[in-house]
Backbone as CSV, one residue per row, in Angstrom:
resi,resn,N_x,N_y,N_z,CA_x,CA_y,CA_z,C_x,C_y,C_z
1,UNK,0.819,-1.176,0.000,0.000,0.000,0.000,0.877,1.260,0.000
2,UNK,1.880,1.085,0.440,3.142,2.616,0.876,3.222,2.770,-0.381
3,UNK,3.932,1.299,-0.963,4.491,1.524,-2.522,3.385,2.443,-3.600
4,UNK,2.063,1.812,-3.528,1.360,2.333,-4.688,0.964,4.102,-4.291
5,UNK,0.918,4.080,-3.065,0.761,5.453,-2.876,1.676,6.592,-3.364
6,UNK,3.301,6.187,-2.776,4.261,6.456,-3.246,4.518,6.837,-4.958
7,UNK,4.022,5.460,-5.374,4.635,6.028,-6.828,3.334,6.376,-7.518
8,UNK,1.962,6.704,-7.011,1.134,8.175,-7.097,1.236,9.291,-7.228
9,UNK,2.324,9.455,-6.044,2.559,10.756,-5.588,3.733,11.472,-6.791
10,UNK,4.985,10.079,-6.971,5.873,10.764,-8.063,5.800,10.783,-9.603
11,UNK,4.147,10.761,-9.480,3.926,11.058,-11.229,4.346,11.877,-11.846
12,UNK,4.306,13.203,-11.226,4.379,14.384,-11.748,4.958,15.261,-11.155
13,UNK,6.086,16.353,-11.475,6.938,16.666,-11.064,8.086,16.683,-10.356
14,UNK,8.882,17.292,-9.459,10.309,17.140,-9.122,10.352,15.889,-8.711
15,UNK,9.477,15.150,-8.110,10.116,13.620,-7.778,9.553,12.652,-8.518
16,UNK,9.363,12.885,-9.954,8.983,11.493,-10.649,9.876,10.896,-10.688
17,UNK,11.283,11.282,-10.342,12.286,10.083,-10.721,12.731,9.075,-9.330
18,UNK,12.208,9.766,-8.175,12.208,9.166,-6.921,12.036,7.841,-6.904
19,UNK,12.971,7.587,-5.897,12.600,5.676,-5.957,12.821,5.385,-4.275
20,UNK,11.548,4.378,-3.897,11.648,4.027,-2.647,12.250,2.483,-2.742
21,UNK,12.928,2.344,-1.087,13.513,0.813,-1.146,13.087,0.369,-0.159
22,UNK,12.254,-0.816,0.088,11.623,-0.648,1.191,12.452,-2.075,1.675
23,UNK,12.539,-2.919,2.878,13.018,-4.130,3.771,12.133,-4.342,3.990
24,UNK,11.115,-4.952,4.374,9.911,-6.091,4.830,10.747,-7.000,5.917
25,UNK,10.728,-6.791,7.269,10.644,-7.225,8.423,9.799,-8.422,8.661
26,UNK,10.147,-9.333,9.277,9.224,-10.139,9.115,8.663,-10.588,10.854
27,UNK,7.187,-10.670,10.923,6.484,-10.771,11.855,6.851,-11.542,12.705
28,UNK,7.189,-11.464,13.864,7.578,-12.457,15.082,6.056,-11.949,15.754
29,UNK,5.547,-13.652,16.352,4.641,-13.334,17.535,4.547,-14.187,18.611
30,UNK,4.440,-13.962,19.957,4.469,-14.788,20.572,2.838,-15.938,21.135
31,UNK,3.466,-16.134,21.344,1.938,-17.809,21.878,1.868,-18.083,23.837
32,UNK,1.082,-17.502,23.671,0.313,-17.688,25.111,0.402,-18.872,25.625
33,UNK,0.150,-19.490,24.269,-0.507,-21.271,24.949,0.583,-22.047,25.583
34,UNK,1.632,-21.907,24.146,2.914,-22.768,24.108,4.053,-22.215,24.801
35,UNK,4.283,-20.852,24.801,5.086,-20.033,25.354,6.219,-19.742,24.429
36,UNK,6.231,-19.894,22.804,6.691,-19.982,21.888,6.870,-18.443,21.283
37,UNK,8.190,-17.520,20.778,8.235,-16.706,19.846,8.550,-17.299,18.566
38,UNK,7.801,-16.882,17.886,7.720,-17.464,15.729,7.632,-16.455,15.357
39,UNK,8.782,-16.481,14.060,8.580,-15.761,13.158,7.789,-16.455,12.218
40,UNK,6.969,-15.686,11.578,5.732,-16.025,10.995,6.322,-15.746,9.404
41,UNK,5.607,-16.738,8.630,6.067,-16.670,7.182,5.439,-15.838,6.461
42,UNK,3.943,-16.377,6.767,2.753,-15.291,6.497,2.192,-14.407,7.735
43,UNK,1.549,-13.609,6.789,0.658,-12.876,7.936,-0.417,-13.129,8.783
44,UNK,-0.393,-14.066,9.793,-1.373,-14.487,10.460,-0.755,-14.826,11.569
45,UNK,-2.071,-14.600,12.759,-1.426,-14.506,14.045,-2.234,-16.013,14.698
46,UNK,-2.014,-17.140,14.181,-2.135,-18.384,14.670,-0.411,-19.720,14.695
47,UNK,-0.425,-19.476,15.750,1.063,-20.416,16.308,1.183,-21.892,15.351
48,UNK,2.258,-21.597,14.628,2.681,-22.975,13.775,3.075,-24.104,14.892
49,UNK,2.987,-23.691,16.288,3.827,-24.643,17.018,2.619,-25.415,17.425
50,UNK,1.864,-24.682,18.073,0.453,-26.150,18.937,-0.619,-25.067,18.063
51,UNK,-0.743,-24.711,17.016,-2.117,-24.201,16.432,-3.142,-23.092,17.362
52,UNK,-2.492,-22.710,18.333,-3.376,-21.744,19.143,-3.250,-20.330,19.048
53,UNK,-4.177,-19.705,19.313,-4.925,-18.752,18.789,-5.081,-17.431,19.834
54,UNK,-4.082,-17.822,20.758,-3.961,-16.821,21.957,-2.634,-16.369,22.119
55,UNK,-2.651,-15.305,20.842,-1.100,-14.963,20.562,-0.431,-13.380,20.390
56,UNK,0.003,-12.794,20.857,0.304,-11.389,20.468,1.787,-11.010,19.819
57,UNK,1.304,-10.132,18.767,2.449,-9.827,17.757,3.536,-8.574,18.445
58,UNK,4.864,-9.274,18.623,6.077,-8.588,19.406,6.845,-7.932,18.870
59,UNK,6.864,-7.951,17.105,7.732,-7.508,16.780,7.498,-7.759,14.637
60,UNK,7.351,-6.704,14.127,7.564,-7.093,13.094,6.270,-6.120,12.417
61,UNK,5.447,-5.126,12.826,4.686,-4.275,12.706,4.886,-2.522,12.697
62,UNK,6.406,-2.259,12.913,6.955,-1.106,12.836,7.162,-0.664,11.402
63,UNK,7.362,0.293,11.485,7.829,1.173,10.342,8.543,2.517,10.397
64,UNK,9.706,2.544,10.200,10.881,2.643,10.603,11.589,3.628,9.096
65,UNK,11.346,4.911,9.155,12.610,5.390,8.231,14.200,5.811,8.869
66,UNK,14.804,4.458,7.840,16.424,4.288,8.345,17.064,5.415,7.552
67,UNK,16.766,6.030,6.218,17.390,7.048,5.361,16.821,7.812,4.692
68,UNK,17.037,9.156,4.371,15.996,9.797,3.515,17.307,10.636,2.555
69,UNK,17.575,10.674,1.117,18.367,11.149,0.476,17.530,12.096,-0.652
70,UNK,17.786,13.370,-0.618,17.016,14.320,-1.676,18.352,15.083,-2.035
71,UNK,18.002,15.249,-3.534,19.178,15.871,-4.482,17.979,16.503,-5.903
72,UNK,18.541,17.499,-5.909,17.913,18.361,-6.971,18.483,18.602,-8.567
């Protein structure tokens, strides 16, 4: 969704030539049941370890600008 917005925005004028690079972090969550942290492959917050469903996401939901470079 960032992306398509993004290259919306640099249709037209000084930053059509702009280019974003984005890293995709990947979701760690932990499991109540099992007492398990997973990183998750997909996006879903059900534990690959015992299948339970009482789980909260610890890490992997930030968004984070590491650099911003502008040149004219």
């Amino acid at each position: 969704m960032l992306q398509t917005a993004f290259d919306t925005f640099k249709q037209e004028g000084i930053c059509r030539n702009a280019e974003l690079q984005m890293q995709i972090q990947p979701l760690v969550i932990h499991c109540h049941s099992c007492q398990q942290d997973v990183e998750m492959l997909h996006r879903q917050v059900i534990c690959p370890q015992c299948h339970g469903r009482d789980t909260t996401v610890i890490d992997g939901e930030d968004l984070l600008l590491m650099q911003l470079e502008m040149a004219t």
